[in-house]
Backbone as CSV, one residue per row, in Angstrom:
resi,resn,N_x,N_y,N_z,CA_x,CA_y,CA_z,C_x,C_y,C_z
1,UNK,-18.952,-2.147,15.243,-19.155,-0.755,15.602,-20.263,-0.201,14.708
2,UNK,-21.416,0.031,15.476,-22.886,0.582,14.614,-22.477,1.955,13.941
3,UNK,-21.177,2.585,14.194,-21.464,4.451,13.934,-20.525,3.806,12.809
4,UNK,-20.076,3.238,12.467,-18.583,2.845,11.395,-19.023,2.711,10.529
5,UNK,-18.680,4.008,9.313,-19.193,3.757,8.139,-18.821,2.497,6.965
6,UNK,-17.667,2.084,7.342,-16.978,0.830,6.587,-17.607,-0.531,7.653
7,UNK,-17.762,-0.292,8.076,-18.208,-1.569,9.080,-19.827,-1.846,9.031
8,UNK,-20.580,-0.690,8.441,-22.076,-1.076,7.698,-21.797,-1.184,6.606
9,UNK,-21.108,-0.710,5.732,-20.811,-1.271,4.451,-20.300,-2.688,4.005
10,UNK,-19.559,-3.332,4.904,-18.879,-4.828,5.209,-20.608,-5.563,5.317
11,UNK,-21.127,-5.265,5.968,-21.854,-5.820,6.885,-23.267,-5.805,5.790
12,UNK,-23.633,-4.730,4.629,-24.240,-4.970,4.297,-25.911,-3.586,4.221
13,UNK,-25.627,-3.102,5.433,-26.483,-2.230,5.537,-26.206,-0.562,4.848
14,UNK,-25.177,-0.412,4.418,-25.148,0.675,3.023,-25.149,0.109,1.978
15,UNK,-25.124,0.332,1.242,-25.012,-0.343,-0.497,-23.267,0.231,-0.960
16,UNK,-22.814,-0.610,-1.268,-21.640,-0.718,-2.120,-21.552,-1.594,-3.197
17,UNK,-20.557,-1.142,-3.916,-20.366,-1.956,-5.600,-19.116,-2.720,-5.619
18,UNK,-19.648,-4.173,-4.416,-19.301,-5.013,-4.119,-18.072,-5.402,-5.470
19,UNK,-16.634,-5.460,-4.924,-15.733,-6.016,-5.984,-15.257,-7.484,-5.528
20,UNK,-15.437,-8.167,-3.571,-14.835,-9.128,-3.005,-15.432,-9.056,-1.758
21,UNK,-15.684,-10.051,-1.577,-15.428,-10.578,0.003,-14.887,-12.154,0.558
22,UNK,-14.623,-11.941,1.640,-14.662,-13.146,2.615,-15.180,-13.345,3.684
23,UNK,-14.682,-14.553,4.628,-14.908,-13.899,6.087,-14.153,-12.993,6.512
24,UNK,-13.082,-12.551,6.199,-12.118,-12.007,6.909,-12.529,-10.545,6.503
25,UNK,-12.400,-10.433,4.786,-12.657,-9.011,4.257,-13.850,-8.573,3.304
26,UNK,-13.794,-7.370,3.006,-14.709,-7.083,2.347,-13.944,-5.929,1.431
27,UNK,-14.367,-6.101,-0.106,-13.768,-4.956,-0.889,-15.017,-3.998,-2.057
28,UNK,-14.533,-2.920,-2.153,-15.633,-2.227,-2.805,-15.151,-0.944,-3.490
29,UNK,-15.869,-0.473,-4.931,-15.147,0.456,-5.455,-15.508,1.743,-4.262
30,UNK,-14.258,2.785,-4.211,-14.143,3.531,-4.076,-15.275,4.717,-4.749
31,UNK,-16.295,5.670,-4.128,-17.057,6.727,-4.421,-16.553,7.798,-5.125
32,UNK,-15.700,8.395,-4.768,-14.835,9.062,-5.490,-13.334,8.715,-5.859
33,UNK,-13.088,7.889,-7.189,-11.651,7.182,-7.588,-11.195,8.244,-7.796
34,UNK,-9.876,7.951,-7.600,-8.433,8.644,-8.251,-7.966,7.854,-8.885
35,UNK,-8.438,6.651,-9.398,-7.556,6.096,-10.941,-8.548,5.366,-11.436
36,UNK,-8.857,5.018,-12.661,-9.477,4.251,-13.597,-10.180,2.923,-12.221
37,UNK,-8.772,1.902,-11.745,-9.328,1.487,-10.706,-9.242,1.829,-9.678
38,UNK,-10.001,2.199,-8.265,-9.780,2.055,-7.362,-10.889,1.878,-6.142
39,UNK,-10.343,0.340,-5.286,-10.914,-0.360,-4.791,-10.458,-0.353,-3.444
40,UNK,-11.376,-0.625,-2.186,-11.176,-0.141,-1.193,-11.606,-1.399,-0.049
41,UNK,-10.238,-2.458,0.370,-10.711,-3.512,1.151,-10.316,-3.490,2.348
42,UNK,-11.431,-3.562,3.195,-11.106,-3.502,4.372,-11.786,-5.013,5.537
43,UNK,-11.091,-4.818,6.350,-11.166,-5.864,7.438,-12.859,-5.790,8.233
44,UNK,-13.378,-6.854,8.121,-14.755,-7.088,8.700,-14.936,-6.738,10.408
45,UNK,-13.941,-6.757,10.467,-13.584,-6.526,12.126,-12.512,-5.052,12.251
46,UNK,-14.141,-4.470,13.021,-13.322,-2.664,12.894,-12.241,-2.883,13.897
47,UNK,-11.249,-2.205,13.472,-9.810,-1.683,13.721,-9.433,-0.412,12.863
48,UNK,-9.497,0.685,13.848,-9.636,1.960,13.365,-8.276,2.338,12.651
49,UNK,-6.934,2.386,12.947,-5.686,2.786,11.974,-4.506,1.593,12.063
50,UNK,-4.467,1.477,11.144,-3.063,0.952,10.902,-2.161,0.724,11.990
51,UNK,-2.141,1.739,12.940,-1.153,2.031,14.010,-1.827,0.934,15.530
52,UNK,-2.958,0.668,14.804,-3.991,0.237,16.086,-3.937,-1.074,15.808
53,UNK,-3.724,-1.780,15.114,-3.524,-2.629,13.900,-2.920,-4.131,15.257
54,UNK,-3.655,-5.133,15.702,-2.083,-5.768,16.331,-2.483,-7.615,15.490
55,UNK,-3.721,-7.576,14.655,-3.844,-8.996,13.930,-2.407,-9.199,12.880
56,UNK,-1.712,-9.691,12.678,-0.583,-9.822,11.299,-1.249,-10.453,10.613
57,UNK,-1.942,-11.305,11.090,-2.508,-12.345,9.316,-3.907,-11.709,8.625
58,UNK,-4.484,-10.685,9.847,-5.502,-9.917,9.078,-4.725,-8.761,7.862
59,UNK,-3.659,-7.914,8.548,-2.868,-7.143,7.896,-2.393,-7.456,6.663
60,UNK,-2.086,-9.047,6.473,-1.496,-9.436,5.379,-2.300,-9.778,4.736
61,UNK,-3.591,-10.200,5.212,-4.785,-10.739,4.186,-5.368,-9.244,3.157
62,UNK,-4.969,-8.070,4.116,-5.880,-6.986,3.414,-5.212,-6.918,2.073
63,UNK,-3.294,-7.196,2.488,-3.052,-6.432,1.153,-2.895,-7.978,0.507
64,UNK,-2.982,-8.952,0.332,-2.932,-10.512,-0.565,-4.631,-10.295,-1.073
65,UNK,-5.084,-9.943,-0.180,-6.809,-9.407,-1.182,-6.967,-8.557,-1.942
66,UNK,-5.805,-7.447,-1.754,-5.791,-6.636,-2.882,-5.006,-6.747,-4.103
67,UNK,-4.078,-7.440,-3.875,-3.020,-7.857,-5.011,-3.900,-9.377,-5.939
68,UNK,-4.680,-10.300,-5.299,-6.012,-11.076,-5.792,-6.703,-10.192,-6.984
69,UNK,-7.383,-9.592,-6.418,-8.500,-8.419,-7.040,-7.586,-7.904,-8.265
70,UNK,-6.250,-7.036,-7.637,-5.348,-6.813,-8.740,-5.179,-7.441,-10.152
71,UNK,-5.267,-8.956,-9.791,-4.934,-9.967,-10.579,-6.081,-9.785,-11.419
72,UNK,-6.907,-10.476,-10.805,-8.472,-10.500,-11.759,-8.913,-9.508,-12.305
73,UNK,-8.230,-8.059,-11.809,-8.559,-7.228,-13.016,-7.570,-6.756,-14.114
74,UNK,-6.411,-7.664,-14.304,-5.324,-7.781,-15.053,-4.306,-6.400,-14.780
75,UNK,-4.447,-6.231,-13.797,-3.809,-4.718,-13.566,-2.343,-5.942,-13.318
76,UNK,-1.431,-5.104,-13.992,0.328,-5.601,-13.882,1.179,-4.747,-12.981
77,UNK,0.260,-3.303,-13.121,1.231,-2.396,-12.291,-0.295,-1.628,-11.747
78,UNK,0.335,-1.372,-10.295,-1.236,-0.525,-9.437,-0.048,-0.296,-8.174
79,UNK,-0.648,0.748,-7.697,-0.574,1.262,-6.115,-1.454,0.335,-5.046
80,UNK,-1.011,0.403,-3.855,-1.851,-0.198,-2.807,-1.143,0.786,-1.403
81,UNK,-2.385,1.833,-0.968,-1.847,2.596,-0.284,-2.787,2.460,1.279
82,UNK,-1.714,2.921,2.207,-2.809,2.651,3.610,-2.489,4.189,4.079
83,UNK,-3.209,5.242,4.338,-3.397,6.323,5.431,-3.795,5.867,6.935
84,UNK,-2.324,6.389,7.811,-2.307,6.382,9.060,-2.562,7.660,9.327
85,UNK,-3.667,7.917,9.611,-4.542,9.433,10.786,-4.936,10.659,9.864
86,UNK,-5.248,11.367,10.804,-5.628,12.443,9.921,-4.819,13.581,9.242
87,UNK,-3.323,13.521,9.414,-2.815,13.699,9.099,-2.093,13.286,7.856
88,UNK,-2.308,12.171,7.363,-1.719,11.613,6.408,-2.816,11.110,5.608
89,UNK,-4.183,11.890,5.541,-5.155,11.602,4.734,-6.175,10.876,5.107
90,UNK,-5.865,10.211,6.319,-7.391,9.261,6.815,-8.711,9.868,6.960
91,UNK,-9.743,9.532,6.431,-10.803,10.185,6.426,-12.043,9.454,7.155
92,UNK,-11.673,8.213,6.783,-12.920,7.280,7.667,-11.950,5.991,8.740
93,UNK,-12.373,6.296,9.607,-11.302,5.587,10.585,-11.839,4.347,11.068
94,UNK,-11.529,3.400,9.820,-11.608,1.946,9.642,-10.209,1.478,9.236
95,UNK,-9.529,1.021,9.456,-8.220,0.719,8.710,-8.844,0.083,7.403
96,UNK,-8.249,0.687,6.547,-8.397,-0.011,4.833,-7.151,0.472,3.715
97,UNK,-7.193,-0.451,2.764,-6.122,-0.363,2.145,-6.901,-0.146,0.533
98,UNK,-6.168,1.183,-0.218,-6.573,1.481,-1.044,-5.817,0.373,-2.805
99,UNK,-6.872,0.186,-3.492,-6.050,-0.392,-4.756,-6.205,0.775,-5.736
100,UNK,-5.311,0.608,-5.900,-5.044,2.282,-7.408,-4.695,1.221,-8.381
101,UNK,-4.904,1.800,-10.248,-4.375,1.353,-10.749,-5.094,1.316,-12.194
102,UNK,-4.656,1.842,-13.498,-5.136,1.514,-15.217,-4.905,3.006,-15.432
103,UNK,-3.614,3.417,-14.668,-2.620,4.681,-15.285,-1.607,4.978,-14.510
104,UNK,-0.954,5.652,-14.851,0.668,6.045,-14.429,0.638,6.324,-13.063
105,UNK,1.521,6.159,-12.258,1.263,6.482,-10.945,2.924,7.449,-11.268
106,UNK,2.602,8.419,-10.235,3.963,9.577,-10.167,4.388,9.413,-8.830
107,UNK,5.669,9.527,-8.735,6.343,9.280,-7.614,6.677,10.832,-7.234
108,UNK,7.327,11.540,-5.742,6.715,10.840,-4.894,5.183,11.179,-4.949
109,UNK,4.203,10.365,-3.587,2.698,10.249,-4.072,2.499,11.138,-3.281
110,UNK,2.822,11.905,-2.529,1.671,12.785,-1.771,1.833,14.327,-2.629
């Protein structure tokens, strides 16, 4: 999808501060963080929400790529959050899964 702002960023034609990729995904810090880390991997193949969502092994790869990344940046404890619509915070409608994490997280999160 040419108008998808995460899907030129995967792809190469915005600039991001590349943290991972594969074939499958692509991960990158977040522009404006809400924690020390936070990293933002999403699927190379646009699929706009969560709800739209029907791959399982892409779904599971997003968040095993983020709990990876997790690792390598020695984070022990982090958030990994997904916004379904615009209602619940979605802002760019790529499905992606957020990594939080290198301070306290407060429950509940919204």
């Amino acid at each position: 999808m040419t108008d998808c702002l995460f899907c030129r960023i995967a792809e190469g034609s915005i600039p991001s501060k590349k943290v991972f990729e594969d074939d499958a995904t692509y991960a990158f810090e977040d522009i404006a963080p809400r924690a020390p880390t936070h990293v933002l991997v999403v699927p190379r193949a646009h699929v706009s929400t969560l709800a739209e969502a029907s791959d399982e092994a892409l779904v599971g790869r997003l968040f095993l790529t983020a709990a990876r990344i997790a690792r390598e940046k020695g984070l022990e404890s982090y958030r990994v959050v997904v916004n379904n619509g615009e209602g619940a915070g979605q802002t760019v409608f790529h499905l992606h899964v957020h990594l939080l994490g290198g301070r306290e997280m407060a429950w509940p999160p919204g």
